[in-house]
TIKENU-960083 format. One record per atom (N, C-alpha, C, O): residue in three letters; x, y, z. Coordinates in steps of 0.001 Angstrom, whole numbers, padded with zeros to 6 digits, always signed. Example, Ala and Ser with C-alpha at 12.3 -4.5 7.8 and 13.67 -1.06 7.14 Angstrom:
BEGIN
ala+013190-005690+007800/ala+012300-004500+007800/ala+013200-003300+007800/ala+014236-003319+008465/ser+012850-002250+007080/ser+013670-001060+007140/ser+012900+000030+007870/ser+013409+001138+008039/
This chain:
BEGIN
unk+151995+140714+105154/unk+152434+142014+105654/unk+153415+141802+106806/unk+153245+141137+107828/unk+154441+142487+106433/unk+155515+141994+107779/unk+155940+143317+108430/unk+156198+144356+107823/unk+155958+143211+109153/unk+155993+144834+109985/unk+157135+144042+111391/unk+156964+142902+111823/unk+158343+145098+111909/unk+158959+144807+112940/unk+158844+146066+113830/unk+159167+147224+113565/unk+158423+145662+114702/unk+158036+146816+116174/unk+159749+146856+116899/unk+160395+145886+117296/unk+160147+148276+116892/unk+161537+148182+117202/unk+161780+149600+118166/unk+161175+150655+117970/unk+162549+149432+118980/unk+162678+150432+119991/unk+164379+150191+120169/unk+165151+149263+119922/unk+164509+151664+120778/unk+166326+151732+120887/unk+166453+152224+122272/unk+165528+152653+122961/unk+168245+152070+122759/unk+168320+152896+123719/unk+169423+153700+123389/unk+170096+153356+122417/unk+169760+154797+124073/unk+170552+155523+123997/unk+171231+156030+124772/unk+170663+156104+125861/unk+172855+156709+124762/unk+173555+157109+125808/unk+172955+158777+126346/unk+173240+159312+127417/unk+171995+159396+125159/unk+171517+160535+125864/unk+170620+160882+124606/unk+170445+159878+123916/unk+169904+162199+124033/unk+169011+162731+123285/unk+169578+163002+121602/unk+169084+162741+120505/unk+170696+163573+121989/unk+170945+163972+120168/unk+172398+163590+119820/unk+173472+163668+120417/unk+171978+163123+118556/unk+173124+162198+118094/unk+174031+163428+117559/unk+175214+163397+117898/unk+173549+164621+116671/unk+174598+165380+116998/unk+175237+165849+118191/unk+176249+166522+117995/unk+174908+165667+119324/unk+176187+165729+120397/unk+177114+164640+120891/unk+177785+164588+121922/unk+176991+163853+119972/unk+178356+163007+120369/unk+177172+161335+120970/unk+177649+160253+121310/unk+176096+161579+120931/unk+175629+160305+121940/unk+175177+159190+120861/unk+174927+159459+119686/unk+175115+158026+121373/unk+175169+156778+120594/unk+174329+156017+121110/unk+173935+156158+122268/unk+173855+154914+120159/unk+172453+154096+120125/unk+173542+152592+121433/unk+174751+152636+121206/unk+173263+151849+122202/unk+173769+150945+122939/unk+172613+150183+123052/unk+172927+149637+124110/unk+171313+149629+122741/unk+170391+148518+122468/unk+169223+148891+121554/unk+168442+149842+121567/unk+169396+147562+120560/unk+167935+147525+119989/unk+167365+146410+119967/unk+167976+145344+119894/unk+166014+146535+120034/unk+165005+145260+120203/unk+163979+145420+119281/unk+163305+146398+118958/unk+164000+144129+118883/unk+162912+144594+117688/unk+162201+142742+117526/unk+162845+141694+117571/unk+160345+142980+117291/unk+159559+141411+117469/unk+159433+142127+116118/unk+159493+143301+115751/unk+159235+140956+115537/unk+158396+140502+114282/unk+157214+140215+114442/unk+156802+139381+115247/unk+156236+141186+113341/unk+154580+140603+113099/unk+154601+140367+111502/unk+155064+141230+110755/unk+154045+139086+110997/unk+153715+139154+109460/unk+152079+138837+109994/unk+151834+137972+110836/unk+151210+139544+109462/unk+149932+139498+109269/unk+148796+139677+110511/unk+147622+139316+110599/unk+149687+140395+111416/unk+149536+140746+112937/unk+149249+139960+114062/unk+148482+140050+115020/unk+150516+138759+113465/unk+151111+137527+114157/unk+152175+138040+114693/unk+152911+138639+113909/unk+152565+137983+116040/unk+153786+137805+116399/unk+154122+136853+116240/unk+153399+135915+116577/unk+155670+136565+115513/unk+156116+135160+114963/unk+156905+134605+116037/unk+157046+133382+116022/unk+157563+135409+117168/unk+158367+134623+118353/unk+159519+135456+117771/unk+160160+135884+118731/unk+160206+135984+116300/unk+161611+135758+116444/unk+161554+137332+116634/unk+160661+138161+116459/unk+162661+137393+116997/unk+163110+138649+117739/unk+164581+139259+117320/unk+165273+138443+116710/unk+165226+140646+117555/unk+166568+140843+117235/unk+167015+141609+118099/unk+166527+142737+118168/unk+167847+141299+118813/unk+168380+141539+120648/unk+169629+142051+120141/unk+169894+141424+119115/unk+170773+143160+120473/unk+171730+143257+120556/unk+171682+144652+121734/unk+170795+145494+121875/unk+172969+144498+122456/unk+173565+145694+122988/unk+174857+146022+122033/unk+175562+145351+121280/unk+174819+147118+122363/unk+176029+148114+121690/unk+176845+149117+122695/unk+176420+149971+123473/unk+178659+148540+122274/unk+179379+149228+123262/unk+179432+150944+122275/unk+179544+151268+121092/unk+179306+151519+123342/unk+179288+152906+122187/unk+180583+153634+122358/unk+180642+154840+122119/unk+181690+152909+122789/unk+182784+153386+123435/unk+182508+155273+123904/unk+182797+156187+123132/unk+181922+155474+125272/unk+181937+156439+125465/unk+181759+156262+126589/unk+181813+155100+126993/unk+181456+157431+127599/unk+180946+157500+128681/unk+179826+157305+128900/unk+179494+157483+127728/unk+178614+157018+129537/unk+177205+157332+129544/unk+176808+158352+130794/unk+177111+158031+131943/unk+176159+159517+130534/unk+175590+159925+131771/unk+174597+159473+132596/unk+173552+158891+132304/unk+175247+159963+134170/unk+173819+158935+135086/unk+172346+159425+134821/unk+171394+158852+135351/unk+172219+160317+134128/unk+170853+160471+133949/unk+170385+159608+133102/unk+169241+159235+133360/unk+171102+158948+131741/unk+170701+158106+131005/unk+170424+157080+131492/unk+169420+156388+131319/unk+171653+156854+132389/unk+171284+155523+133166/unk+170434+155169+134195/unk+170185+153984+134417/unk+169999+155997+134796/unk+168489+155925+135278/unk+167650+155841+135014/unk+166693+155631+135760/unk+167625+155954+133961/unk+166088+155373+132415/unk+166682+154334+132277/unk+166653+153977+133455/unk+167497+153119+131485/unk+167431+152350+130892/unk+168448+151402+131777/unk+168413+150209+131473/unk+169437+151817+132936/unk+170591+150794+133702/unk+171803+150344+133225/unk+172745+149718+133712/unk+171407+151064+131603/unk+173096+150452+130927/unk+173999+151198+131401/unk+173813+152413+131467/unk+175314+150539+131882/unk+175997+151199+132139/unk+177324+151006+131397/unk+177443+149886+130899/unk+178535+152007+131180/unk+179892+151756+130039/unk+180659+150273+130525/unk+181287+149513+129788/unk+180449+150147+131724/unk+181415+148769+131713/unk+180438+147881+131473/unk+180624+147236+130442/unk+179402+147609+132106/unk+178418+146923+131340/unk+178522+146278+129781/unk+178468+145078+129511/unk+178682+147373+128845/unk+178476+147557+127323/unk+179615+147573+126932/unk+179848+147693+125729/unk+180887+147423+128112/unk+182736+147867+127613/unk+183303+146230+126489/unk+184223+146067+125688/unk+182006+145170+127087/unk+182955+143611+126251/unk+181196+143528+124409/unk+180850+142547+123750/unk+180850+144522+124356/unk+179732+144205+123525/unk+179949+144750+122302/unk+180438+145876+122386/unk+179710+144247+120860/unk+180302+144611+119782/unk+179895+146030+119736/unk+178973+146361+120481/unk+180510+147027+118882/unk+180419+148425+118407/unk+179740+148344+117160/unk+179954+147565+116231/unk+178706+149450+117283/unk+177395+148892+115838/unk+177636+148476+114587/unk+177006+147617+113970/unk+178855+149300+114107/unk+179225+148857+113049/unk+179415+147172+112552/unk+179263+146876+111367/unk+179760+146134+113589/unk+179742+145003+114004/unk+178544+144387+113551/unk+178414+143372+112867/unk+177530+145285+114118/unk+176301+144437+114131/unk+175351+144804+113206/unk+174279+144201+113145/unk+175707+146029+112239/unk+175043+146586+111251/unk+174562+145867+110487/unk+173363+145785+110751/unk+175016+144824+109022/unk+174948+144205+108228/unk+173615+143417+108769/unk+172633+143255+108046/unk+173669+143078+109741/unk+172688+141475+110663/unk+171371+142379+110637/unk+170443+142150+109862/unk+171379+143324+111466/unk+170400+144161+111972/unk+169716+144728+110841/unk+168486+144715+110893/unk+170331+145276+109725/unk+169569+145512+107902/unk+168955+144526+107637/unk+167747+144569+107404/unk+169566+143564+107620/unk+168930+142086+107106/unk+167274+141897+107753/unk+166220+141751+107134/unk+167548+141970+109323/unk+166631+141794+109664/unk+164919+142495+109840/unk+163843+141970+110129/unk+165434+144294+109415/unk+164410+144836+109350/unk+164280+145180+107420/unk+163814+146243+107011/unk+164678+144301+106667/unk+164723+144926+105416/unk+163376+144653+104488/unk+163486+143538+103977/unk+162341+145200+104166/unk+161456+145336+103357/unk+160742+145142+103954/unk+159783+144725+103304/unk+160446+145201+105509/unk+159160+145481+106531/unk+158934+146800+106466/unk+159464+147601+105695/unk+157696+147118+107751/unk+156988+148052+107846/unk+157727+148455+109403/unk+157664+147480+110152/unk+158387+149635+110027/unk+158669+149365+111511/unk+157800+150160+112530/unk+157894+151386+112589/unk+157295+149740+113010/unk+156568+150351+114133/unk+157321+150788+115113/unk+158101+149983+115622/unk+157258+152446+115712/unk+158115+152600+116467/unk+157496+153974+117047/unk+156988+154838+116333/unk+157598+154033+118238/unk+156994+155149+119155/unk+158053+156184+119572/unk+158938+156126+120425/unk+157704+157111+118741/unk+158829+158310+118372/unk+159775+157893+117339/unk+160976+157693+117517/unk+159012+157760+116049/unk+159795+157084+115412/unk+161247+158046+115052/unk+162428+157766+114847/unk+160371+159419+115107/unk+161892+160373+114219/unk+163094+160375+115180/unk+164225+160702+114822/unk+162784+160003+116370/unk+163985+159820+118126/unk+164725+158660+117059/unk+165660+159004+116336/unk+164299+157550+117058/unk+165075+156336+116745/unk+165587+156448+115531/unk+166771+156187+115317/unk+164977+156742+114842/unk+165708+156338+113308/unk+166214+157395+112872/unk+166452+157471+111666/unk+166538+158591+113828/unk+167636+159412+113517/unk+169043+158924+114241/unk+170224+158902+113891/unk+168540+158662+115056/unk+169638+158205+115789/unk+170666+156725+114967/unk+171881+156539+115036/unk+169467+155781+114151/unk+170045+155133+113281/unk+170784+155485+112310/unk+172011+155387+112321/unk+170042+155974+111286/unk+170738+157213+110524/unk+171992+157049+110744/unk+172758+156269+110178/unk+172258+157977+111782/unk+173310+158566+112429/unk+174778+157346+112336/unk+175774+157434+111617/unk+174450+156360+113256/unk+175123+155194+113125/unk+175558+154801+112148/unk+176735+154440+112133/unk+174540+154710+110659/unk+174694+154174+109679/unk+176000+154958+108467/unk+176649+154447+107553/unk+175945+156630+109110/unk+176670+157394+108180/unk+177822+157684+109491/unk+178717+158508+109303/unk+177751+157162+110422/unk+179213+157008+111500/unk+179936+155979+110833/unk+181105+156311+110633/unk+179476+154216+110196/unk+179603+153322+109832/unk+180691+153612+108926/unk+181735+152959+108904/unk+180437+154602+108174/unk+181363+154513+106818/unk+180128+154784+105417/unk+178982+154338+105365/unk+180752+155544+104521/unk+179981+155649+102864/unk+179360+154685+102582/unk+179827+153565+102791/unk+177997+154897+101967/unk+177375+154141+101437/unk+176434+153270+102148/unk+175842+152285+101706/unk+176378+153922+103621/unk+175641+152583+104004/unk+173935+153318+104537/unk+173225+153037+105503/unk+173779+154174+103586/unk+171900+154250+103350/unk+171639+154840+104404/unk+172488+155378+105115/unk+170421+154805+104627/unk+169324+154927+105915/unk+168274+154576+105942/unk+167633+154338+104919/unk+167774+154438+107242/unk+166370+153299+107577/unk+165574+153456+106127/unk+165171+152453+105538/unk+165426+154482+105722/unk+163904+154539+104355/unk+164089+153772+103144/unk+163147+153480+102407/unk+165885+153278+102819/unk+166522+152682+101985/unk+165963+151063+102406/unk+166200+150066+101724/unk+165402+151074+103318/unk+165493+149545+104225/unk+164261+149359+104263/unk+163818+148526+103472/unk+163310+150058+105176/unk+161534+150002+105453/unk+160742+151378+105320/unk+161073+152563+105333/unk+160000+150945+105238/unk+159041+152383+105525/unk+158855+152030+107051/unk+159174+150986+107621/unk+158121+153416+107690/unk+158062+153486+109283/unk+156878+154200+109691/unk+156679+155378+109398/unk+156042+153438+110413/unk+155086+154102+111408/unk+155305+154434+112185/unk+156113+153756+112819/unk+154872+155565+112749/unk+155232+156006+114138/unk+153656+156117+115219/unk+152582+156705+115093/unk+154175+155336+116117/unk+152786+154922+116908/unk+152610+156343+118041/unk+151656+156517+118800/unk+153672+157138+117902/unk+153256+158336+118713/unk+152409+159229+117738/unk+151352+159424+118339/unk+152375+159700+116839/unk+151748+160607+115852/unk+150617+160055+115676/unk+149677+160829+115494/unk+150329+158559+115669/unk+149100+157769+115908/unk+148408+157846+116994/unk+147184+157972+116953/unk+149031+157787+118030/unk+148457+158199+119684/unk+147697+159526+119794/unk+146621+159710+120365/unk+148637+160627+118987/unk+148269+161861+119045/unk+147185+162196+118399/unk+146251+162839+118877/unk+147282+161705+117110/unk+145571+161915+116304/unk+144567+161114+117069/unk+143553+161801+117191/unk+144417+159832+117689/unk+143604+159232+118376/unk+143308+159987+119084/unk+142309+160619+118741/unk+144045+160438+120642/unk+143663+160881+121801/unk+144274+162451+122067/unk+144874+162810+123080/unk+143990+163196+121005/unk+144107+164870+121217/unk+144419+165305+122155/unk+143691+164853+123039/unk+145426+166254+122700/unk+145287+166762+124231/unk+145320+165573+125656/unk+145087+165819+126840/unk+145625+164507+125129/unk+146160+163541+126429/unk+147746+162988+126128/unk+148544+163028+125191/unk+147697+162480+127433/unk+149553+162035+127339/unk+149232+160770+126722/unk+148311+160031+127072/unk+150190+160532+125622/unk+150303+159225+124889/unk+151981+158769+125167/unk+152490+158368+124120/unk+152318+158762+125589/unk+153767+158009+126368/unk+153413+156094+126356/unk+152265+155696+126555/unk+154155+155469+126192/unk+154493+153826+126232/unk+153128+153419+127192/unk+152082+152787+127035/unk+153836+154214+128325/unk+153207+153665+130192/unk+151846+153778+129559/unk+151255+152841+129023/unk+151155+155709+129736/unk+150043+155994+129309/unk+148883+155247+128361/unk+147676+155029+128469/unk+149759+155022+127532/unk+148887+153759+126250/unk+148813+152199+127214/unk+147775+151538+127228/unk+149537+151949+127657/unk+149262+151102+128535/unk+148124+151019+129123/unk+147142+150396+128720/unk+148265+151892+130473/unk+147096+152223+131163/unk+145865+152420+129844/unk+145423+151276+129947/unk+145394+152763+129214/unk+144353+153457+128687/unk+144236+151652+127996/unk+143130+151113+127990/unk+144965+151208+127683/unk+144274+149705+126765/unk+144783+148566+127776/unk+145316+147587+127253/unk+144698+148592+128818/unk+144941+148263+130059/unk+145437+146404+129915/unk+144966+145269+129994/unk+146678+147138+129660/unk+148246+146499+128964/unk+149255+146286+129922/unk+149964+147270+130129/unk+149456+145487+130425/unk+150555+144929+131893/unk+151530+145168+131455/unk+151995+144580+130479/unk+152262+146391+132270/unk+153686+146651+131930/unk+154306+146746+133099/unk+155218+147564+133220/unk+153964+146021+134044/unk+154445+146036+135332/unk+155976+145278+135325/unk+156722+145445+136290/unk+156238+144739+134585/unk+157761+144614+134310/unk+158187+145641+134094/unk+159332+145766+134530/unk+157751+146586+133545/unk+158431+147968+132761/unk+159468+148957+134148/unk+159245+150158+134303/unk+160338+148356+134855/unk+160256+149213+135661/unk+161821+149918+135471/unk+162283+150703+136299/unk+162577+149469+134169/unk+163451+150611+133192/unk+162954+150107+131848/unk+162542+149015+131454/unk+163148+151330+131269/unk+163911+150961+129943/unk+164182+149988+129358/unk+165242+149476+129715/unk+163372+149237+128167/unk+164606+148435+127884/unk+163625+148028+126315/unk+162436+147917+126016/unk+165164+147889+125520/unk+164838+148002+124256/unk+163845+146664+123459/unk+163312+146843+122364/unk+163743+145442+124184/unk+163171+144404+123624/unk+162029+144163+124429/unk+161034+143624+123945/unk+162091+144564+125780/unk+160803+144852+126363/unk+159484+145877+125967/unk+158282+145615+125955/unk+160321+147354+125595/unk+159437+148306+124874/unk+158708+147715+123642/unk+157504+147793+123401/unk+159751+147056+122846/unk+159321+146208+121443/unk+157771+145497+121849/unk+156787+145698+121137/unk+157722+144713+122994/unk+157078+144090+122993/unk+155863+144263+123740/unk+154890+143515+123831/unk+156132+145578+124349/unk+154924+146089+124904/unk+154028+147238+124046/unk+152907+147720+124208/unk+155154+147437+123001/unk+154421+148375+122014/unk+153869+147669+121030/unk+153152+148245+120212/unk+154067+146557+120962/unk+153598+145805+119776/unk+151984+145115+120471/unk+151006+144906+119753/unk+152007+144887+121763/unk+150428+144785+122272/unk+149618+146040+122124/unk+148397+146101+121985/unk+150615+147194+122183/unk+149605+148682+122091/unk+149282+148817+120792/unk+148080+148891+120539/unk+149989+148864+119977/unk+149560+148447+118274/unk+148856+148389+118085/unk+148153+149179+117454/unk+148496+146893+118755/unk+147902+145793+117580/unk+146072+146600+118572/unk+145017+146897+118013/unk+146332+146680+119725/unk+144832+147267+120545/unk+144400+148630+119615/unk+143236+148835+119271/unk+145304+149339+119341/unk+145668+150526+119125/unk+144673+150626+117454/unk+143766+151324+117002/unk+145433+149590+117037/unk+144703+149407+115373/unk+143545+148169+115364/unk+143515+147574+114287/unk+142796+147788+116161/unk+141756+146677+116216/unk+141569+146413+117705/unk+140366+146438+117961/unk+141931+146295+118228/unk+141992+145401+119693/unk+142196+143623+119176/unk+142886+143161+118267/unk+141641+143198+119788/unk+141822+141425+120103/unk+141309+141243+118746/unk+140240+141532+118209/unk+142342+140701+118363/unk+142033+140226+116571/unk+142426+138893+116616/unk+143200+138657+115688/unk+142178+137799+117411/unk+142165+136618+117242/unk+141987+135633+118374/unk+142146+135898+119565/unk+141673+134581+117914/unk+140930+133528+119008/unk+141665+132584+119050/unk+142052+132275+117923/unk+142102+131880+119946/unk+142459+131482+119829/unk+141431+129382+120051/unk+140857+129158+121117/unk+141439+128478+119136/unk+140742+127867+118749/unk+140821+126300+119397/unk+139856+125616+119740/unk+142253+125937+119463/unk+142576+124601+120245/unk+144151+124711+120588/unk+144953+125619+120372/unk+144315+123265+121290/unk+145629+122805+121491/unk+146175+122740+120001/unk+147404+122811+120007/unk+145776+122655+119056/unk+146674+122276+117925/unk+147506+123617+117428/unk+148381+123506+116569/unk+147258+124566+117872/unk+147813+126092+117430/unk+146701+126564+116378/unk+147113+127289+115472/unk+145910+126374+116386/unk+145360+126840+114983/unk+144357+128381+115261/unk+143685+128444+116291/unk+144349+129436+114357/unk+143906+130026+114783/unk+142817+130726+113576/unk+142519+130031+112605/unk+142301+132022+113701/unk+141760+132326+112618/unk+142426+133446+111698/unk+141885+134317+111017/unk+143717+133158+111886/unk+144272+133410+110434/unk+145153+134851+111483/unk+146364+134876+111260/unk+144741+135763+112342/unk+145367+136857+112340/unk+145967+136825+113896/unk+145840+135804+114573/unk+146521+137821+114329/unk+147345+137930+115578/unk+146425+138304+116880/unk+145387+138945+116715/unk+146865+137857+118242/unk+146339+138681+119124/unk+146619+138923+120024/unk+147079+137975+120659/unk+146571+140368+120804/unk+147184+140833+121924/unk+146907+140412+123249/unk+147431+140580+124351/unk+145924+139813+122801/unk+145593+138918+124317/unk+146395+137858+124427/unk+146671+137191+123429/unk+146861+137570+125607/unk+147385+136155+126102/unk+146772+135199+126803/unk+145979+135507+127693/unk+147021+134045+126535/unk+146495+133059+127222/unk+146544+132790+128227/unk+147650+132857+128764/unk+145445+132367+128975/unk+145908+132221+130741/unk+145051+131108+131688/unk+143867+131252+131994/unk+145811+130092+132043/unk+145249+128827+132303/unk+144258+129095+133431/unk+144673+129291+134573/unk+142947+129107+133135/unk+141925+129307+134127/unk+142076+128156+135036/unk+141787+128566+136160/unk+142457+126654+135085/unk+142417+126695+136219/unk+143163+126650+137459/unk+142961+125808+138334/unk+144041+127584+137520/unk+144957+128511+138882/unk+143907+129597+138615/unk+144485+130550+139139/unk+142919+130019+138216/unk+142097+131009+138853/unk+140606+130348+138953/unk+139810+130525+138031/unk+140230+129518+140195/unk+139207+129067+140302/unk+138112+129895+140652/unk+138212+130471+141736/unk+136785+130141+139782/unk+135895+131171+140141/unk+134965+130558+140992/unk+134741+129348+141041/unk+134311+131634+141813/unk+133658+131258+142580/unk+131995+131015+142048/unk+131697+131828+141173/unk+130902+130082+142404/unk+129569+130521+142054/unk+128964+131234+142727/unk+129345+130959+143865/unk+128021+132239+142805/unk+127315+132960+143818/unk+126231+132972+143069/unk+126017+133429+141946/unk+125303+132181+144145/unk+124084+131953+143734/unk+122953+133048+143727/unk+123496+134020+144252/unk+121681+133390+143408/unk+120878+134305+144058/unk+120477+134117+145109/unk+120358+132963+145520/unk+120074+135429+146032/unk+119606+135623+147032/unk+118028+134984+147009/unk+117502+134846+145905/unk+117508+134715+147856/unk+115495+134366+147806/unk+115200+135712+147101/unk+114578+135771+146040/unk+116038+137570+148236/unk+114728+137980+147444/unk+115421+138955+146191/unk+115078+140097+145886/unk+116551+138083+145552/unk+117141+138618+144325/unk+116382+137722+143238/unk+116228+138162+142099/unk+115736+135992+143744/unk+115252+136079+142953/unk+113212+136400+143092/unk+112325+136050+142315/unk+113155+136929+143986/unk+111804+137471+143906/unk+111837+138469+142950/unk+110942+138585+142113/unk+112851+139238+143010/unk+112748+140760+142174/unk+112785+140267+140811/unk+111961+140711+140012/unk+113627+139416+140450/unk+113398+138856+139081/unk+112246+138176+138634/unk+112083+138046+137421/unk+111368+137695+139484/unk+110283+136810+138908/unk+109251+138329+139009/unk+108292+138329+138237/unk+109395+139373+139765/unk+108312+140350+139294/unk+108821+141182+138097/unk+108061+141889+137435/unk+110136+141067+137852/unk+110229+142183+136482/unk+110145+141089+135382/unk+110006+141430+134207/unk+110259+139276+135875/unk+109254+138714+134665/unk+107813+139068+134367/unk+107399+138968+133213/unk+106909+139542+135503/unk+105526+139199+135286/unk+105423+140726+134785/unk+104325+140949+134275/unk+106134+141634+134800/unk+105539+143254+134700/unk+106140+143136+132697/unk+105483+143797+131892/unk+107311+142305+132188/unk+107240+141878+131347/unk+106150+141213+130698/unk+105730+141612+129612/unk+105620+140133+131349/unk+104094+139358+130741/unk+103480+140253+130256/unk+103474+140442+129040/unk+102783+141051+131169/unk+102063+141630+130939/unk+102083+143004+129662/unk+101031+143374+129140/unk+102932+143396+129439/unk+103743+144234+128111/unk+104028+143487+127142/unk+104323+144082+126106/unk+104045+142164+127113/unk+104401+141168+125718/unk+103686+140023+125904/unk+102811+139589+126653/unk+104498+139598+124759/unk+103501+137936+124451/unk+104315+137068+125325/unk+104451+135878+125044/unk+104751+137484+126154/unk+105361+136356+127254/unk+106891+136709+127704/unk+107517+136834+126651/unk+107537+136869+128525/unk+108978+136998+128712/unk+109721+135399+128105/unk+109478+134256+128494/unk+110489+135779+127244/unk+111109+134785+126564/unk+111929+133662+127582/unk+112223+132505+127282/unk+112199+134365+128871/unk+113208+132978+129646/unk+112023+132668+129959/unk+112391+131514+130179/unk+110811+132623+130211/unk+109868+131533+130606/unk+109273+130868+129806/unk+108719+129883+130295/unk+109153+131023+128663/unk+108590+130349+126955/unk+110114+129664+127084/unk+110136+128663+127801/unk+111246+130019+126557/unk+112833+128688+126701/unk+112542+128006+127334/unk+112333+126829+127040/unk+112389+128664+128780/unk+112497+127225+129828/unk+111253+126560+130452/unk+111429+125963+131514/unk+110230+126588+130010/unk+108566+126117+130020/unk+107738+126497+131490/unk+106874+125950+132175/unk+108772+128139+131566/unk+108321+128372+132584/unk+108772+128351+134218/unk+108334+128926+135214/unk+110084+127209+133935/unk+110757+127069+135027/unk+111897+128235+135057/unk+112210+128897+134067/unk+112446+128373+136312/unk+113602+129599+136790/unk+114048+128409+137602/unk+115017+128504+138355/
């Protein structure tokens, strides 16, 4: 199953007014593996951008003035999402806006449904959590998902923070990870790895009378059963 989690940016809201797609980012999952490869482009949209746009996402026209124009990058970008599944949060925002591009391009050149089918992880948010905000951030917070990079916009970052909300979203932690050799049990997981030791834990032992209180809710146990089981394991010793 190959599914690509893909997010866009844009010079403003509706492509019928003149505004144009300028980044997409999109990770690859086959079998709810992230595989590493990824598809990064900016897009000059030869236009102006308004500063409101650019206060969400930082692109700015000179920025995007030396970066190919989509049509450029069309052909690559099909290739790469073609006979996946795309995961995308607001999907009908983005892939109208593709659309759009695709019949700016010139005749004949399709649209996303010709290419993948598409989930949309907001309409998913919404049946999950009724009556709450389901926004990127929000899903974050709620599957308590580090997006503290998140602090614009940005099309390969969203990719990849929506693709941890996903995968929580549809299972949580779906894999273990097993040794140094890479090997795992077959499926993907949103957890990351993190070298415990730069986080050295501390021991804290019991108190005398933390463990008094425990040796009387052993004996008030005895007495209700055939023995409290940590003293039959351990022959009695604590």
């Amino acid at each position: 199953m190959r599914q690509i989690i893909l997010d866009t940016e844009t010079t403003g809201i509706e492509p019928a007014a003149g505004h144009s797609v300028i980044e997409i980012g999109c990770v690859e999952m086959i079998n709810r593996r992230l595989t590493g490869r990824t598809y990064h482009r900016y897009i000059n949209p030869q236009r102006d951008i308004p500063e409101d746009a650019i206060a969400i996402h930082g692109l700015t026209a000179e920025f995007l003035s030396d970066k190919p124009v989509f049509k450029e990058v069309m052909a690559e970008f099909k290739e790469f999402i073609r006979g996946a599944e795309l995961i995308i949060h607001n999907a009908p925002f983005d892939v109208g806006f593709l659309n759009h591009e695709f019949t700016l391009a010139g005749p004949g050149n399709g649209r996303i449904s010709d290419l993948a089918t598409v989930l949309d992880t907001l309409a998913m948010a919404r049946s999950m959590r009724p009556g709450q905000r389901n926004t990127l951030d929000a899903l974050c917070k709620n599957y308590m998902i580090d997006n503290s990079q998140r602090t614009l916009h940005g099309a390969l970052l969203d990719s990849e923070i929506l693709a941890d909300v996903y995968l929580m979203m549809t299972g949580g932690q779906t894999s273990l990870v097993l040794g140094h050799s890479g090997e795992t049990d077959g499926v993907a997981s949103a957890v990351r790895q993190v070298d415990a030791s730069d986080y050295p834990l501390p021991v804290i032992r019991a108190s005398t009378q933390e463990l008094q209180a425990h040796e009387a809710m052993l004996d008030r146990i005895d007495k209700k059963s055939a023995g409290a089981v940590w003293r039959v394991a351990t022959g009695g010793e604590q």
